[in-house]
DRENPA-3360 file (N, C-alpha, C; in nm, 2 decimals, always signed):
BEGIN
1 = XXXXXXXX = +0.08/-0.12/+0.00/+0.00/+0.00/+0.00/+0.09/+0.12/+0.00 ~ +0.05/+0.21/+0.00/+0.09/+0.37/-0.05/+0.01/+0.45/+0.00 ~ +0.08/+0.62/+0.08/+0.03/+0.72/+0.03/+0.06/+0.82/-0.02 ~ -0.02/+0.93/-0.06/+0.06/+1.06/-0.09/+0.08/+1.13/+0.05 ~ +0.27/+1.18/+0.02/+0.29/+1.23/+0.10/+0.22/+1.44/+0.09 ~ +0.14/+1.49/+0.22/+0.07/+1.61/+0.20/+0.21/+1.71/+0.20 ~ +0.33/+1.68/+0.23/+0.46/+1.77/+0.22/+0.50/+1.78/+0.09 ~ +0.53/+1.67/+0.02/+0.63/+1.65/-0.09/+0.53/+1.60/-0.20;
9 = XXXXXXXX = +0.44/+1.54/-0.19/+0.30/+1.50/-0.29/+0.38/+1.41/-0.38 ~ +0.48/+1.36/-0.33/+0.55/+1.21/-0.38/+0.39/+1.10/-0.31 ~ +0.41/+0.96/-0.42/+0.35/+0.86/-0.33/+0.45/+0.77/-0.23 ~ +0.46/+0.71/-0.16/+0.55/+0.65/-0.07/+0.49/+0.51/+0.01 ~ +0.55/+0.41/+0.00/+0.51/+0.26/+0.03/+0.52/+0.22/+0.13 ~ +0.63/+0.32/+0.23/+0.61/+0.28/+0.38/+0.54/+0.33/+0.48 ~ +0.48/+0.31/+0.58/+0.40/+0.37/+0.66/+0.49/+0.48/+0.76 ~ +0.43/+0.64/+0.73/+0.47/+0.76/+0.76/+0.41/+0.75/+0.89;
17 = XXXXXXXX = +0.50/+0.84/+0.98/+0.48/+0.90/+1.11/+0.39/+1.03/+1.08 ~ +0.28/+0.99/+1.19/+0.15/+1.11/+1.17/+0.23/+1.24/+1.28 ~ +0.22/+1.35/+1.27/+0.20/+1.44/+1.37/+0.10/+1.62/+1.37 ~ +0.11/+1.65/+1.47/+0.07/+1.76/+1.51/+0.17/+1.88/+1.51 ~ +0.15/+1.99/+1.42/+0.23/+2.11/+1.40/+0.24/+2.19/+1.53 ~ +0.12/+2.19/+1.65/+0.09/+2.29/+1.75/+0.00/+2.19/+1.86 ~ +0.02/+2.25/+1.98/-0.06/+2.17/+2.07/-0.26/+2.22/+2.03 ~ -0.32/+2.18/+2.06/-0.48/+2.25/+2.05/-0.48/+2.36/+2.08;
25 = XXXXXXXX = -0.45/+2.37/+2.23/-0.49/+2.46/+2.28/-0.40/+2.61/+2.20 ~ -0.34/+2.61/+2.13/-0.31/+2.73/+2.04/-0.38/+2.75/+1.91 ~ -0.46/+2.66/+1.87/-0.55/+2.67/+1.75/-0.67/+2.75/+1.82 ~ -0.70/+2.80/+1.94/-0.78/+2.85/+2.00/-0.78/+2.95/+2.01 ~ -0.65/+3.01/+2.00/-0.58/+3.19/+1.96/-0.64/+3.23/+1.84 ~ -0.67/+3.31/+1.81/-0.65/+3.41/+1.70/-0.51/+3.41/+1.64 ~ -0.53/+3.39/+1.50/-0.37/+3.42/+1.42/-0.34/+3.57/+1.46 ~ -0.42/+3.69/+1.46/-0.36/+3.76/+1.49/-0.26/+3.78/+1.70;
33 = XXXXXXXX = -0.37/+3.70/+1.76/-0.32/+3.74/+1.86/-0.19/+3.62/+1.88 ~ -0.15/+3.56/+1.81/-0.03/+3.43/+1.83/+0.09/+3.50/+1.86 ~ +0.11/+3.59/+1.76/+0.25/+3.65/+1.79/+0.29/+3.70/+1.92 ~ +0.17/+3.76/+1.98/+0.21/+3.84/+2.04/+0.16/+3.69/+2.23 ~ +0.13/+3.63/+2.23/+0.11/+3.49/+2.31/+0.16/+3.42/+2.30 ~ +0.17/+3.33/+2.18/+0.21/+3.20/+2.16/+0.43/+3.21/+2.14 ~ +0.46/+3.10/+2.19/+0.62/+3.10/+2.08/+0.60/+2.99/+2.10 ~ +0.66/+2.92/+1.95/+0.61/+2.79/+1.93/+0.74/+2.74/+1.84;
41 = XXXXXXXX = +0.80/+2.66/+1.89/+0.94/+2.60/+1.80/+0.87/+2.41/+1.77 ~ +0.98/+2.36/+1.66/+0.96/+2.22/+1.65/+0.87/+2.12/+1.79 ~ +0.94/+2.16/+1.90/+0.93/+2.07/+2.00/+0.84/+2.14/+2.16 ~ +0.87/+2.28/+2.14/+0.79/+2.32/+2.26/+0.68/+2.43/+2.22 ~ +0.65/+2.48/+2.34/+0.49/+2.54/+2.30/+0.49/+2.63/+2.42 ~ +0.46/+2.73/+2.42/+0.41/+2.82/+2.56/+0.29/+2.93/+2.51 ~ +0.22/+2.92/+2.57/+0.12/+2.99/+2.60/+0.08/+3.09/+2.67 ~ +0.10/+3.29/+2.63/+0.07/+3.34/+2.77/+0.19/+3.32/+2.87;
49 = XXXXXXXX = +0.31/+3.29/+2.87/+0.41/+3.22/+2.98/+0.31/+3.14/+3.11 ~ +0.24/+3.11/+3.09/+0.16/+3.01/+3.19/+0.13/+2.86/+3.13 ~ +0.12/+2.85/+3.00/+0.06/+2.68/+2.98/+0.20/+2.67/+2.93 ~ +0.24/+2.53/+2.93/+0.34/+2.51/+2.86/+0.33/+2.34/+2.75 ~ +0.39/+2.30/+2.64/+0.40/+2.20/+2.63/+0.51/+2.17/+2.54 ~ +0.52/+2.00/+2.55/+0.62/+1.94/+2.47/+0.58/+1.82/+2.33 ~ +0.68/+1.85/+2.28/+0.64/+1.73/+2.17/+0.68/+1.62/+2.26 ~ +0.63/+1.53/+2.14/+0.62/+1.38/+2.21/+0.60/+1.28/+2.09;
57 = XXXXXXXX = +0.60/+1.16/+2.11/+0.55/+1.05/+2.03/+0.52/+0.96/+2.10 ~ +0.41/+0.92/+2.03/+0.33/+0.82/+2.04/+0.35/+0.74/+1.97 ~ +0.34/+0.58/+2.02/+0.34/+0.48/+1.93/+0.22/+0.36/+1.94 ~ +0.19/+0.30/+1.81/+0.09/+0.20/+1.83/+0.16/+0.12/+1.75 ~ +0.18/+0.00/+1.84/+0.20/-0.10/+1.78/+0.14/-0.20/+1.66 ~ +0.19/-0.28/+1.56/+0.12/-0.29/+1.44/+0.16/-0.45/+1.46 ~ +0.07/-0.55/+1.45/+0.05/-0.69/+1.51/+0.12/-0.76/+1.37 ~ +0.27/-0.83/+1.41/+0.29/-0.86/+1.31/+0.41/-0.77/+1.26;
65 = XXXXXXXX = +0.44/-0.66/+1.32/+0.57/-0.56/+1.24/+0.65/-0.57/+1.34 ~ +0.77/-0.50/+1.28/+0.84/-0.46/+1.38/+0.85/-0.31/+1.45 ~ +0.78/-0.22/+1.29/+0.81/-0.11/+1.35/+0.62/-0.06/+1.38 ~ +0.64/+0.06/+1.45/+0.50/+0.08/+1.49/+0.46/+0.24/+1.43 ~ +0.34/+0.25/+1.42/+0.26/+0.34/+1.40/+0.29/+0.48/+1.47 ~ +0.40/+0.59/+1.41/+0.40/+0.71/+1.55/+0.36/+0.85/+1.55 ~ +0.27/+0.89/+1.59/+0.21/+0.99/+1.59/+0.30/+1.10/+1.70 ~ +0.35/+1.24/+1.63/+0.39/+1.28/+1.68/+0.26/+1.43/+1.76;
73 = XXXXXXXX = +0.28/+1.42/+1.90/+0.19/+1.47/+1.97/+0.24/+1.56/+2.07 ~ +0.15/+1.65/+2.13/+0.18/+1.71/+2.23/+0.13/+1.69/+2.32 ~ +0.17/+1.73/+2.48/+0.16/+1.70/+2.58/+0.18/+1.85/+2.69 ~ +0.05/+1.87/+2.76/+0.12/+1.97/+2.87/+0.16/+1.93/+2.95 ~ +0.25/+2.02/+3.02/+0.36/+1.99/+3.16/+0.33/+2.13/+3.25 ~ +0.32/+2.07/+3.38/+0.39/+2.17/+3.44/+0.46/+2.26/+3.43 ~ +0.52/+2.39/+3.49/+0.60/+2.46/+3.41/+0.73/+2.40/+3.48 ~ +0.75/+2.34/+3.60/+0.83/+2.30/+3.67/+0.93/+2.22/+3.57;
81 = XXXXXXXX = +0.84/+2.11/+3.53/+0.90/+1.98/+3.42/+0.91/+2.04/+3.32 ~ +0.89/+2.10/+3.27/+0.86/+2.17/+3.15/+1.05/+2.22/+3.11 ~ +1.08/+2.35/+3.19/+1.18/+2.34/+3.23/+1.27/+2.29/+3.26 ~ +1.24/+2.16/+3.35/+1.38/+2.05/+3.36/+1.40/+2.02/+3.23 ~ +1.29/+1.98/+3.16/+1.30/+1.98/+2.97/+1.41/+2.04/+2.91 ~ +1.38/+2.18/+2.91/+1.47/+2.27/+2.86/+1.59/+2.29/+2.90 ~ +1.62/+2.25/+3.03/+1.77/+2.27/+3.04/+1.82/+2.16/+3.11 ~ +1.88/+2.05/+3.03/+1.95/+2.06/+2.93/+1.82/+1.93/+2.86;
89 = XXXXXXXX = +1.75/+1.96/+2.76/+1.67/+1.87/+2.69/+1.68/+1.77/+2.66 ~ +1.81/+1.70/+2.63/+1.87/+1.55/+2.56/+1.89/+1.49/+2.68 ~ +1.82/+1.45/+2.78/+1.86/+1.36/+2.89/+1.72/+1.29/+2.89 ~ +1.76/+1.18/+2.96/+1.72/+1.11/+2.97/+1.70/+1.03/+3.14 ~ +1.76/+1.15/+3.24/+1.74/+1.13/+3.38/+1.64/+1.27/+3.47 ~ +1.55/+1.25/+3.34/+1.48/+1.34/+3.38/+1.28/+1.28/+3.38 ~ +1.19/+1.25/+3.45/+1.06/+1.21/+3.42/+1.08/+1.08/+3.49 ~ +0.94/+0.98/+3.40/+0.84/+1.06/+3.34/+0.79/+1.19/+3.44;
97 = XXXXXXXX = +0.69/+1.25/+3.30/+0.61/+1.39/+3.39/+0.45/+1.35/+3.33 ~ +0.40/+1.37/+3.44/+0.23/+1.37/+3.39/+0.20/+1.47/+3.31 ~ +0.12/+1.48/+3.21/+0.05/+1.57/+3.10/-0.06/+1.56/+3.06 ~ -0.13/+1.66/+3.05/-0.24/+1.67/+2.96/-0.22/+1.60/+2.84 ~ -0.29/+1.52/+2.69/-0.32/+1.49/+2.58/-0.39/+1.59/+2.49 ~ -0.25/+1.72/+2.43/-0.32/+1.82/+2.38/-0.31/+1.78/+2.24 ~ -0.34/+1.67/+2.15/-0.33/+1.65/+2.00/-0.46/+1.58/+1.97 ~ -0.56/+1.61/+1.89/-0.67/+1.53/+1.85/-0.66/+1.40/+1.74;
105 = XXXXXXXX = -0.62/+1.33/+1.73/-0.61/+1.22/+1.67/-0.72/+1.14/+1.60 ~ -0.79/+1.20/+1.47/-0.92/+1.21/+1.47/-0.92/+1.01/+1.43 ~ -0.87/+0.94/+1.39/-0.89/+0.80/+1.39/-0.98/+0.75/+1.56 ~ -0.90/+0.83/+1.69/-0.99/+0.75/+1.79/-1.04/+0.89/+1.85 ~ -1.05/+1.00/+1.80/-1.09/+1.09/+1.86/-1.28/+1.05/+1.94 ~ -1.27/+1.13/+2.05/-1.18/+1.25/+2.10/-1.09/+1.18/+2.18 ~ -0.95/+1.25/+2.17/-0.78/+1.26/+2.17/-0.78/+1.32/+2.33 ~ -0.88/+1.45/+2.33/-0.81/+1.57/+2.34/-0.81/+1.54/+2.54;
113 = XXXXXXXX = -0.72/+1.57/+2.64/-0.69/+1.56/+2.77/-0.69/+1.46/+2.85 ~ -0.66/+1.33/+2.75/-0.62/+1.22/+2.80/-0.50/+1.24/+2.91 ~ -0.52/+1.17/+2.99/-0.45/+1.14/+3.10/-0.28/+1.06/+3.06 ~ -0.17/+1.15/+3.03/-0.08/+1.03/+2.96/+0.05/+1.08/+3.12 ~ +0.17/+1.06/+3.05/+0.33/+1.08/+3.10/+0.40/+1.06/+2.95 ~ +0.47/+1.14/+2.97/+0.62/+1.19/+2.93/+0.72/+1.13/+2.99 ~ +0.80/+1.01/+2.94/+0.89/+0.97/+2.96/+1.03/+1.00/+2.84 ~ +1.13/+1.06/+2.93/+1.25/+1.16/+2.89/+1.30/+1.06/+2.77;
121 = XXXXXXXX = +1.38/+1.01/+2.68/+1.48/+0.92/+2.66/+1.65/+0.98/+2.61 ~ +1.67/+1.10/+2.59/+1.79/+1.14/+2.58/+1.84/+1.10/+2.39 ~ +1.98/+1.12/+2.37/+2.02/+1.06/+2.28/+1.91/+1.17/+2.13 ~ +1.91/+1.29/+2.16/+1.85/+1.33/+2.04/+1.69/+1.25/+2.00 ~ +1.62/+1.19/+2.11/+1.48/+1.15/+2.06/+1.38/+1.23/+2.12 ~ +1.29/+1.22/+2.08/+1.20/+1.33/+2.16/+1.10/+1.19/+2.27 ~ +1.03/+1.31/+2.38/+0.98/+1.23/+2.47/+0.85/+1.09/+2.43 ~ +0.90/+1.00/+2.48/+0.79/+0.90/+2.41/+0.69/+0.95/+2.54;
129 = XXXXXXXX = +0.55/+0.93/+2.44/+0.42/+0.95/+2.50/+0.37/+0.81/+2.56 ~ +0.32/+0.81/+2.69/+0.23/+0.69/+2.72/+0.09/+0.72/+2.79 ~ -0.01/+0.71/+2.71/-0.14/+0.71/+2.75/-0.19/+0.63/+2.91 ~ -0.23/+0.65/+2.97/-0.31/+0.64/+3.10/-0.38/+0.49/+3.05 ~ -0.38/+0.40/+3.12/-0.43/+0.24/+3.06/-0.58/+0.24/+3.09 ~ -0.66/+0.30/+3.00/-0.85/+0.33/+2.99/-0.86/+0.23/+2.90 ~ -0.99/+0.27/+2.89/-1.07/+0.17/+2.77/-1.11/+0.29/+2.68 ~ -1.00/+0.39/+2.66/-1.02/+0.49/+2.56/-0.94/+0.37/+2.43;
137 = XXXXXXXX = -1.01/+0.43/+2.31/-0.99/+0.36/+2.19/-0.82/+0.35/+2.18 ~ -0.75/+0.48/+2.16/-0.64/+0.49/+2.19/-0.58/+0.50/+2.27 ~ -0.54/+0.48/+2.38/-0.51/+0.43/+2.51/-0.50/+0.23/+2.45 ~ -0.63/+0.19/+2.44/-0.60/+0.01/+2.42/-0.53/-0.01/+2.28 ~ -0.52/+0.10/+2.16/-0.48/+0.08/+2.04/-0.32/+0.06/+2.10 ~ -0.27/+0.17/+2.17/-0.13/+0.19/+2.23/-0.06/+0.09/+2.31 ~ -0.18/+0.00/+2.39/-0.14/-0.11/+2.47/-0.12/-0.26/+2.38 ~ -0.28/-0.30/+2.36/-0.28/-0.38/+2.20/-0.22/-0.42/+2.08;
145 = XXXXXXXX = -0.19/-0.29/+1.99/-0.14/-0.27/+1.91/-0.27/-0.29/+1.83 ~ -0.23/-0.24/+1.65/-0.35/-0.30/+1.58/-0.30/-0.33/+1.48 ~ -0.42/-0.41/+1.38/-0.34/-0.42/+1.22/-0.29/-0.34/+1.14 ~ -0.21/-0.41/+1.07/-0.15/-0.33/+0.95/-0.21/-0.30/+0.86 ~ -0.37/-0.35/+0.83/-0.49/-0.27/+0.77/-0.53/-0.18/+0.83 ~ -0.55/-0.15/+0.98/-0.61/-0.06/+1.00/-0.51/+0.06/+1.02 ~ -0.40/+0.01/+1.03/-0.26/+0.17/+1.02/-0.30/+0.27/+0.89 ~ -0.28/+0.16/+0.79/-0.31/+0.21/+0.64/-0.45/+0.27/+0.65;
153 = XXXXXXXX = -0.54/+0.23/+0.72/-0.68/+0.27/+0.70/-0.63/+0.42/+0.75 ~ -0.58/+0.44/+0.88/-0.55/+0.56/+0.99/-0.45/+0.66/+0.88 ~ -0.35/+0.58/+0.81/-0.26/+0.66/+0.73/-0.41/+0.74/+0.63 ~ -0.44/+0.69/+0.54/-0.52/+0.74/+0.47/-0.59/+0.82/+0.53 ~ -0.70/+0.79/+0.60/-0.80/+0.88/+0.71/-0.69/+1.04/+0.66 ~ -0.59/+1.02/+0.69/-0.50/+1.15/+0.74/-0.43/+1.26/+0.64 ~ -0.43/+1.12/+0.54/-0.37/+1.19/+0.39/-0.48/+1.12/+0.27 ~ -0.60/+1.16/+0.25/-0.63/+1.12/+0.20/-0.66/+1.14/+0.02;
161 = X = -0.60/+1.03/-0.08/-0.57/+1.09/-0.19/-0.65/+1.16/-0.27;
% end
C-alpha cells in the first residue's frame, strides 16, 4: 500500500509518522493574537508564559511488524518539568512527567486531555508518550497494538488521496 505524502505529494510505500504542528490549545488563539502569546518552536509550546507544552510521540504497535505506527503529539507539563525539559533537553534522567493529551487524533478521537506521562529518553529522541491504561480507543490501540490494515486505514483517514 501507499500514500501521498501532503509535504512532498511524492507517493511513498512505507508507513509515515503522523504528527501535530501545535498543541490545541493554540488553534484556540486568533492568528492575529499568536504572535504576540504564543512561541512555538519544532518541540515546545508556551502559551501566555503560563501553559506550557512538549512534543512527544506516540506509538501503536502494528500486530505482526516490527516497527509501529507514530504519531507525533503534544503534551502539557507543568512549568516545573517543562523546564527541567529545557535545560539541558537531551537527557534522559529526567521524568516521566504527567501531562495533559493536547493533540486530536481524529482515527480515535476524541484525543483531546487524556490522562498520559512523558517519559524523557535522551540521545536526540523526543519524549515517548504513554497514554493512562482506559478503555479509551487509543489508550488500548497503544497497549494492544493494531493491524497493518487498520494503520493504512488511519494513514489514509489522514492523507487522504
Amino acid at each position: 500500500m501507499s500514500y501521498q505524502c501532503a509535504c512532498c505529494g511524492q507517493l511513498h510505500d512505507s508507513l509515515p509518522d503522523l504528527s501535530s504542528a501545535a498543541p490545541w490549545p493554540m488553534y484556540t488563539i486568533s492568528e492575529q493574537e499568536r504572535a504576540d502569546r504564543v512561541v512555538l518552536t519544532r518541540d515546545r509550546c508556551v502559551i501566555d508564559n503560563r501553559e506550557f507544552f512538549i512534543r512527544g510521540v506516540l506509538e501503536i504497535p502494528i500486530h505482526g511488524q516490527e516497527e509501529a505506527l507514530g504519531f507525533g503529539v503534544w503534551v502539557s507539563q507543568a512549568e516545573e518539568n517543562f523546564r527541567k525539559y529545557q535545560n539541558p533537553p537531551d537527557t534522559d534522567e529526567i521524568g516521566p512527567y504527567f501531562g495533559w493529551f493536547c493533540t486530536e487524533i481524529a482515527a480515535f478521537a476524541p484525543t483531546l486531555s487524556l490522562k498520559s506521562r512523558a517519559h524523557f529518553r535522551g540521545q536526540g529522541l523526543r519524549p515517548w508518550i504513554e497514554l493512562e491504561p482506559t478503555d479509551h480507543p487509543l489508550a488500548v490501540a497503544q497497549r494492544e497494538g493494531i493491524s497493518l490494515a487498520r494503520a493504512w486505514e488511519i494513514v489514509h483517514e489522514t492523507f487522504p488521496k
